[in-house]
C-alpha angles and dihedrals in degrees: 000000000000127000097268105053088042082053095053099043090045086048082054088051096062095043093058090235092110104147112214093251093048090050094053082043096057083037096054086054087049090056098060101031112110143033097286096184102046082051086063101039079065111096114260088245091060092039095054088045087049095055103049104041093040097045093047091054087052094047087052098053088047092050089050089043087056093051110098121283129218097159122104112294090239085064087045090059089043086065098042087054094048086060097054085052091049093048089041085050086048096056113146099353088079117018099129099041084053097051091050093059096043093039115019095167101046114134115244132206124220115184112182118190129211130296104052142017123266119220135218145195113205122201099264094045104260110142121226125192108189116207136215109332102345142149132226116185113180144141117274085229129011122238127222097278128057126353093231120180133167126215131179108183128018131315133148116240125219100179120196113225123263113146091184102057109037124207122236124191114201111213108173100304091335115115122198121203125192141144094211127326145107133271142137127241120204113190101190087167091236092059136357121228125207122196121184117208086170158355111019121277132186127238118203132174136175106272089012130113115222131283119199115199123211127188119303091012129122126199120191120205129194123188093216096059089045087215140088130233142193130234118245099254115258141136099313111224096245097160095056088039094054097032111131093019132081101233087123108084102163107132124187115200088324114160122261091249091058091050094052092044087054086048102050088039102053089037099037087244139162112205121194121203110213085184127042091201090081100071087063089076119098118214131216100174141119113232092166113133088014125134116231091252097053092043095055090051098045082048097048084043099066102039097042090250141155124227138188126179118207109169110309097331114101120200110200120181142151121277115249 
């Protein structure tokens, strides 16, 4: 792409008239703009301070870019010019920010690989933990309708609640319906296996009649038998299905200082203590299957606390 064209599709960006192909094709460039390797020989403390305050300076140009212009139009390209800059400059630092903002609803690919388990947090905050050599294809941001995902493989679902955007998870030509819940799918390619920890979720398959799942239940569905069958009920196997991940948060007399650790490590948080003497507080809760910000206000509850989320920074201090 030379100048020009990157010029006239960026000009389109800020007036709000990019067509679909002309966005993949800006986000394409994006892609492969930047020295990716020398981005991930960094340390992850200065990756992490790059991104944000790099990419927040550039969020902020294109915001200003975006605002009305009465000036002459030769002034209007300047500025158009000074963001690509801005974007080429940005390379690999900021791909994926960059491609958020160009193509929120992109859809995004996640491959894990044997050994353990990869995690993912979706846009509207489900968690997702992929297992062996499996396949997660979803949109970098939802929309406004359904939450739609597709998964060949195994992963465990945590799914945030949202009764007004369900989430479907395709499977083959399984389709799983649910409004906010947790469950396992298992995708073997002769048969698919779900496995409800919580909530109640729908199964539903062509030539199939409906299976609604409640919790502590499994359903296992063949295409070749074009019907889908539960499990007779038993003790389900929870440890092997949530081995790798941390979907288990029960805690039994654990330290203040292991309970915030879980908690930055299963939301990709970071949680600032305004006052030590928290962490002289010993715990005995079960998290598990709670949003962040449930778990922060059971949390706050108990000990008498105040909490404020900002990104994915958490304050937590004592109420006065």
């Amino acid at each position: 792409m030379n100048n020009q064209e990157l010029k006239n599709l960026i000009e389109k960006y800020l007036n709000g008239t990019l067509e679909p192909s002309e966005a993949a094709q800006l986000e394409q460039w994006l892609d492969t703009t930047g020295d990716e390797h020398a981005f991930d020989a960094m340390p992850e403390a200065e990756k992490e301070t790059a991104r944000k305050e790099g990419y927040n300076r550039l969020v902020q140009r294109i915001n200003k870019h975006r605002q009305p212009v009465v000036i002459k139009n030769r002034f209007r390209y300047w500025k158009a010019a000074a963001c690509i800059a801005g974007i080429a400059v940005a390379g690999a630092l900021f791909r994926k920010p960059m491609l958020d903002v160009v193509a929120p609803h992109r859809l995004v690919s996640l491959q894990s690989t044997p050994g353990s388990p990869k995690k993912h947090i979706l846009s509207d905050g489900s968690i997702v933990w992929l297992k062996g050599n499996s396949k997660l294809v979803f949109p970098a941001g939802f929309g406004a309708g359904n939450r739609e995902v597709v998964l060949q493989g195994e992963a465990l679902f945590e799914i945030a609640k949202d009764p007004q955007h369900p989430f479907l998870v395709k499977c083959g030509t399984l389709t799983t319906t649910v409004l906010g819940t947790s469950f396992n799918i298992r995708e073997t390619g002769k048969e698919t296996q779900v496995t409800l920890l919580t909530g109640k979720i729908a199964l539903s398959a062509p030539q199939s009649a409906q299976v609604v799942l409640y919790p502590e239940q499994q359903a296992v569905y063949s295409s070749t038998a074009t019907a889908i069958r539960k499990k007779e009920e038993g003790a389900l196997p929870f440890n092997d299905i949530t081995k790798g991940t941390e979907y288990d948060m029960a805690f039994n007399d654990a330290t203040m200082q292991q309970v915030l650790k879980r908690i930055e490590d299963k939301f990709e948080v970071n949680i600032q203590l305004q006052d030590a003497v928290i962490n002289s507080n010993l715990i005995t809760a079960d998290f598990t299957d709670q949003s962040l910000q449930h778990t922060m206000e059971m949390i706050s509850q108990a000990l008498n606390l105040d909490f404020g989320i900002k990104g994915k920074t958490i304050l937590l201090k004592q109420k006065k």
